[in-house]
N, C-alpha and C positions, 0 to 999 in steps of 0.2 A: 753672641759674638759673630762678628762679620767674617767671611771671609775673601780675601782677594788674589786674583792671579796675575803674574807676570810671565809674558813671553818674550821670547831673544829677541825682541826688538824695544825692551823695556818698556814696551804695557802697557798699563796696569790698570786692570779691569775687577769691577765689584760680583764676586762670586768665584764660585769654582767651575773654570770654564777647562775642559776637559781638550788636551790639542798637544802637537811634538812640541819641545823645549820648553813646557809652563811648567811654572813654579808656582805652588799656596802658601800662604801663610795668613795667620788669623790671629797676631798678633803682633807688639816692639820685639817679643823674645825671638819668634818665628822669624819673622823677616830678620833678625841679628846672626840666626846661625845658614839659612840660605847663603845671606852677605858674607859669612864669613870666608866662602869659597870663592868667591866675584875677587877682579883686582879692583882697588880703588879707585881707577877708573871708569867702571863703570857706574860705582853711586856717583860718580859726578853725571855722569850720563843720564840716570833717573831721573835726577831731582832736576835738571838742566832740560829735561823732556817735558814737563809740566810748569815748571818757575815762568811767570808772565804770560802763562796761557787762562783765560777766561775758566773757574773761576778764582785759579791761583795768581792773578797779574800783577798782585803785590808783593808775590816773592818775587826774588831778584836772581839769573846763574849765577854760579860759581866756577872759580878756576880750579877749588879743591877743599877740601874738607880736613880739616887736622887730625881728626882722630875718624876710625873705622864709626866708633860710636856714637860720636857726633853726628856724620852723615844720616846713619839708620835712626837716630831719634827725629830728626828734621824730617826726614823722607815720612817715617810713621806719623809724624804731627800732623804733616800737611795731608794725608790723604783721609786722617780722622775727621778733619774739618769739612770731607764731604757727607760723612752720617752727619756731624751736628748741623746742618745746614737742611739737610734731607728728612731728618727723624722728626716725630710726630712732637708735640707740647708736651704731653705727658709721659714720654718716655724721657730718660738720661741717655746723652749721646756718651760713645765709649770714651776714657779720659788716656792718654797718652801716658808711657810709665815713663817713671823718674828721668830725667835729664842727665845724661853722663856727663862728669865733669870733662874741662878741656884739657890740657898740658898746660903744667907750670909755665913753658918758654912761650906759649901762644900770646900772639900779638892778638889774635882776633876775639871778638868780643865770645862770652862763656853762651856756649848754645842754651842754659838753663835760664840767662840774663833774657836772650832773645826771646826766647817762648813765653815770659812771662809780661812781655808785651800784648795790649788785648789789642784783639785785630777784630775787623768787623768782619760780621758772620758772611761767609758767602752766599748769594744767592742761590736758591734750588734749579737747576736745572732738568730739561724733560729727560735728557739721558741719565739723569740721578734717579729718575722715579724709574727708572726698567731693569732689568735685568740686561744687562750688555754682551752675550754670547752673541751678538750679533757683528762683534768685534771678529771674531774669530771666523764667524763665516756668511760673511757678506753676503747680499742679493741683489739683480738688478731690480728697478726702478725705486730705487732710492734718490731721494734727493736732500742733499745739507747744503745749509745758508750761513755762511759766516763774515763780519764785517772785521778788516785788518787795516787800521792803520788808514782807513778814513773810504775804503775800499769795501763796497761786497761783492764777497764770493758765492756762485753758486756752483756744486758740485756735485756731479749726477753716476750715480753706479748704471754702471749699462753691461751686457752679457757679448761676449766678441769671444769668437772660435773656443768656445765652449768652455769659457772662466767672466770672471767679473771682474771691470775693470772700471778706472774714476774718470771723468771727466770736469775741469774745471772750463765754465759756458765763456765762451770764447778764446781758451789759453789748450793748455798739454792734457796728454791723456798718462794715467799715472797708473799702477797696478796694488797700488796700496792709499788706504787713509792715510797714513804715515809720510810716503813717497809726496802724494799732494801735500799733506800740510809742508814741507819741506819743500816744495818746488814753489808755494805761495808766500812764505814767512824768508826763506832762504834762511834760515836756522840748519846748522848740520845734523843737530840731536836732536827730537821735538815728536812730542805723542800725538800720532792721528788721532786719536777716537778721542783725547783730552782738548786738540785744538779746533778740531769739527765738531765735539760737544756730542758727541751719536745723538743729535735731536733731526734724525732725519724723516721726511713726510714720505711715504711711501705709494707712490702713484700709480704702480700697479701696470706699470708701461717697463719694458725693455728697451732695446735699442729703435 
């Protein structure tokens, strides 16, 4: 069973990456009783942090989730779809539990309706084949390549008065994955390490 962490900046990284404000969980159950202390604003925050990023771009945000349960089975769906994307032929990738129903009065369609739509498999990506503590603590000469919206971006960690900091090659200098992907997308909620992909090439250069 896998397990993944979230930090106060809604995350969500594959493993147990050990850091102030991370949360694990290795399961729908785990992440339901973490959630259950979050306000419901903040599952809109997760799943709105990932929804139409590379290789979630076929979800879609949301203004709000109807039920607590509802959110956390979505959330846990989408993030199982990167084991089965990543996992070997012969292994079974892990299967998401039961779909909680919605409310009688819900206008919106039944999250169990939605999941049972097949969706094509995502692509594997290089940051799916690593272990991603590298999320948590960065190094200079990095460099990430991402195309947006018909644009690429190049984006280079470099070392300045004694931290690590991003560079987007010819735009702002940002202090966070996160911070860039937000200053490129202009999304207010949006996962660095999910929208930069951590497929970064490591050139072994500093500033």
């Amino acid at each position: 069973m896998n397990t993944y962490t979230i930090d106060s900046e809604n995350n969500i990284i594959a493993g147990a990456v050990a850091g102030e404000n991370t949360q694990q969980f290795g399961s729908q159950k785990e992440l339901a009783r973490l959630a259950a202390e979050w306000p419901m604003a903040r599952l809109v925050e997760v799943w709105n942090g990932f929804a139409g990023v590379v290789p979630f771009d076929d979800l879609k945000p949301v203004k709000k989730f109807q039920t607590r349960d509802i959110g956390v089975y979505r959330i846990w769906t989408a993030i199982t779809r990167l084991d089965k994307a990543t996992a070997p032929e012969t292994e079974a990738a892990p299967k998401p539990e039961s779909a909680p129903k919605a409310d009688a009065t819900s206008r919106s369609r039944p999250a169990k309706k939605e999941a049972a739509k097949k969706e094509p498999a995502a692509k594997p990506t290089k940051a799916a084949a690593k272990k991603r503590g590298r999320a948590s603590s960065p190094k200079a000469g990095l460099v990430y390549e991402r195309e947006y919206k018909g644009k690429k971006y190049v984006l280079r960690s470099v070392e300045h008065d004694g931290k690590v900091i991003f560079k987007v090659r010819g735009g702002e200098t940002y202090d966070s994955l996160t911070a860039a992907a937000k200053g490129v997308t202009e999304y207010p909620s949006i996962s660095g390490p999910a929208f930069w992909g951590l497929g970064a090439t490591d050139t072994g250069a500093g500033e």
